[in-house]
ZADO-1210 file (C-alpha; in nm, 4 decimals, padded with zeros to 6 digits):
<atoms>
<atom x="00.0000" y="00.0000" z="00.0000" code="UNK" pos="1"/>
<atom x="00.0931" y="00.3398" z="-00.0873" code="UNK" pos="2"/>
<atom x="00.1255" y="00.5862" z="00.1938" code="UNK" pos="3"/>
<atom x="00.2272" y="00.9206" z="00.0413" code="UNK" pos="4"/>
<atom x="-00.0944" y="01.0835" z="00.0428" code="UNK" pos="5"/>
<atom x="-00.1997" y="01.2491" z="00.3939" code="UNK" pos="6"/>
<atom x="-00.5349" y="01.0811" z="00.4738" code="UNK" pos="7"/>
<atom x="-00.6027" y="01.3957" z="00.7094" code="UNK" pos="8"/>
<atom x="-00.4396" y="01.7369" z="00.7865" code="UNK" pos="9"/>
<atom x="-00.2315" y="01.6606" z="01.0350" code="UNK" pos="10"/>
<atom x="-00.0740" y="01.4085" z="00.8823" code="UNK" pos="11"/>
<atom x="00.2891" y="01.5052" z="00.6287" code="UNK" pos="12"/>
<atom x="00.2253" y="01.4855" z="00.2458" code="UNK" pos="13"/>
<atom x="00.5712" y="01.2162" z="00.1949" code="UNK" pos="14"/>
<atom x="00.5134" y="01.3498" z="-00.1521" code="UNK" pos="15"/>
<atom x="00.6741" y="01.6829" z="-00.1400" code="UNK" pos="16"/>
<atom x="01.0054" y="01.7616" z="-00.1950" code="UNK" pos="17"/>
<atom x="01.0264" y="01.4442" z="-00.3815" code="UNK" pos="18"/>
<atom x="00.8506" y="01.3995" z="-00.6803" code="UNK" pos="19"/>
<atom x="01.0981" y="01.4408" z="-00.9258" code="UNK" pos="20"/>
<atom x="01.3148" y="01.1495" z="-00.8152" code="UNK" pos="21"/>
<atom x="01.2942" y="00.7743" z="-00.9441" code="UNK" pos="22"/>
<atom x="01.0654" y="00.5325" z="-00.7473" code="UNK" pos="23"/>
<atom x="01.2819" y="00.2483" z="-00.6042" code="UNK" pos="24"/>
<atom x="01.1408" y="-00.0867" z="-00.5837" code="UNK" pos="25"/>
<atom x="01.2995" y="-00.3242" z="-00.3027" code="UNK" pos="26"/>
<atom x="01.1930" y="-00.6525" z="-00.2324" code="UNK" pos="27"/>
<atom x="01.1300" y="-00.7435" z="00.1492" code="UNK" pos="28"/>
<atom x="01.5417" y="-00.8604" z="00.1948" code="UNK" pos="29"/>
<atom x="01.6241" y="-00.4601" z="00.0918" code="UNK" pos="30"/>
<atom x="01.7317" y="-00.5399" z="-00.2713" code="UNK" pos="31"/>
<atom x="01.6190" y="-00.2803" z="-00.5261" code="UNK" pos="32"/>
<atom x="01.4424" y="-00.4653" z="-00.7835" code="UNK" pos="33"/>
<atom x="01.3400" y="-00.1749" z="-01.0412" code="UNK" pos="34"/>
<atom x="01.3917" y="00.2084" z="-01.0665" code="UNK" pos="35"/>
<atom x="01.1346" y="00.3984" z="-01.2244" code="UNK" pos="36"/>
<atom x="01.1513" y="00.7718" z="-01.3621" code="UNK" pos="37"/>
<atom x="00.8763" y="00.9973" z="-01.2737" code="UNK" pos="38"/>
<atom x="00.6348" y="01.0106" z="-01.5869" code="UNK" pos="39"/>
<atom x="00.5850" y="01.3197" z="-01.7390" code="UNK" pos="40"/>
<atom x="00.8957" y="01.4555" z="-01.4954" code="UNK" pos="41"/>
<atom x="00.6787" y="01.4115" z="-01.1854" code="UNK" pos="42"/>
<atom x="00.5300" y="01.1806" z="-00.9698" code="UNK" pos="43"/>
<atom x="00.1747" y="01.2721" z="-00.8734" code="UNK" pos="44"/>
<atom x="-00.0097" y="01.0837" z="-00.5655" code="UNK" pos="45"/>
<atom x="-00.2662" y="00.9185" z="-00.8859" code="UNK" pos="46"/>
<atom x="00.0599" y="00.8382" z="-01.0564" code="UNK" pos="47"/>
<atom x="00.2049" y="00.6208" z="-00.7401" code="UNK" pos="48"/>
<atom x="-00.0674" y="00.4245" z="-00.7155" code="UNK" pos="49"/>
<atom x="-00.1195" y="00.2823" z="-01.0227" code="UNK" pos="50"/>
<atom x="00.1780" y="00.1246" z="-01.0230" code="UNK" pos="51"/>
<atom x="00.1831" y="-00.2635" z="-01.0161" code="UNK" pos="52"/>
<atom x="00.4755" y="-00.2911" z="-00.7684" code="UNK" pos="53"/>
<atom x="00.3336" y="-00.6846" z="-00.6987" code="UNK" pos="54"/>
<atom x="00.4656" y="-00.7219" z="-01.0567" code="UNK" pos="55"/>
<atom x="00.8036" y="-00.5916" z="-00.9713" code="UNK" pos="56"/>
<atom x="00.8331" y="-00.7702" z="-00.6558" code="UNK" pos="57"/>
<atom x="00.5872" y="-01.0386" z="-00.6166" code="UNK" pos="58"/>
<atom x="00.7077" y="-01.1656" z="-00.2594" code="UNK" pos="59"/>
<atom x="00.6499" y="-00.8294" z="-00.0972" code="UNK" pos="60"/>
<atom x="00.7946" y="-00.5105" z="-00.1945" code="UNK" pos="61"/>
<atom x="00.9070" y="-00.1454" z="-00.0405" code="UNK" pos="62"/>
<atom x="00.8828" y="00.1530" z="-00.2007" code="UNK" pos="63"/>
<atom x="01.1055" y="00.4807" z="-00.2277" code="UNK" pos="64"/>
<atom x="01.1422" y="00.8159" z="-00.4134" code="UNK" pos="65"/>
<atom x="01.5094" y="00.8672" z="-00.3488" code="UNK" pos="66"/>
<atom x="01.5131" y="00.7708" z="00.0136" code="UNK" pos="67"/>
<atom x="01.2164" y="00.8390" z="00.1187" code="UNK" pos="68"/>
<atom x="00.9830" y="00.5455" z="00.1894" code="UNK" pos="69"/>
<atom x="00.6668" y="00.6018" z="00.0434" code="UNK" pos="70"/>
<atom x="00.4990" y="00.2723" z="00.0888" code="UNK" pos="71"/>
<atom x="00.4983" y="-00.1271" z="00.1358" code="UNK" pos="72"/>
<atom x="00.2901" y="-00.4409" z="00.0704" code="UNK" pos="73"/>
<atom x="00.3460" y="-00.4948" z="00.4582" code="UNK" pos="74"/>
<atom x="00.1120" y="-00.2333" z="00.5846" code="UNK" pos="75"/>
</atoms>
């Protein structure tokens, strides 16, 4: 599940700041499995998740832009 997206007001945006940089894929063990670009140069909350990241990483999966975790199939 993708977390970026604040559900409520006081929660941060994990968006911001980093949607120009590539979404990492790791599988559960912390190897990167795929590196996407942003499409169109940016990475909107829509954008994130539509991505099949089972596909990537059937097992489980974490996901990144840049460093920052953005999401897992363990939440």
């Amino acid at each position: 599940m993708i977390v970026a997206r604040a559900v409520t007001e006081k929660e941060p945006d994990l968006l911001v700041g980093y949607e120009n940089l590539n979404l990492i894929i790791k599988d559960l063990g912390g190897e990167v499995v795929t590196e996407l670009p942003p499409a169109d140069g940016m990475w909107t909350h829509d954008a994130l998740e539509l991505v099949d990241y089972d596909m990537h990483s059937p097992f489980g999966w974490d996901a990144y832009l840049g460093d920052q975790w953005i999401g897992s199939s363990e939440v």
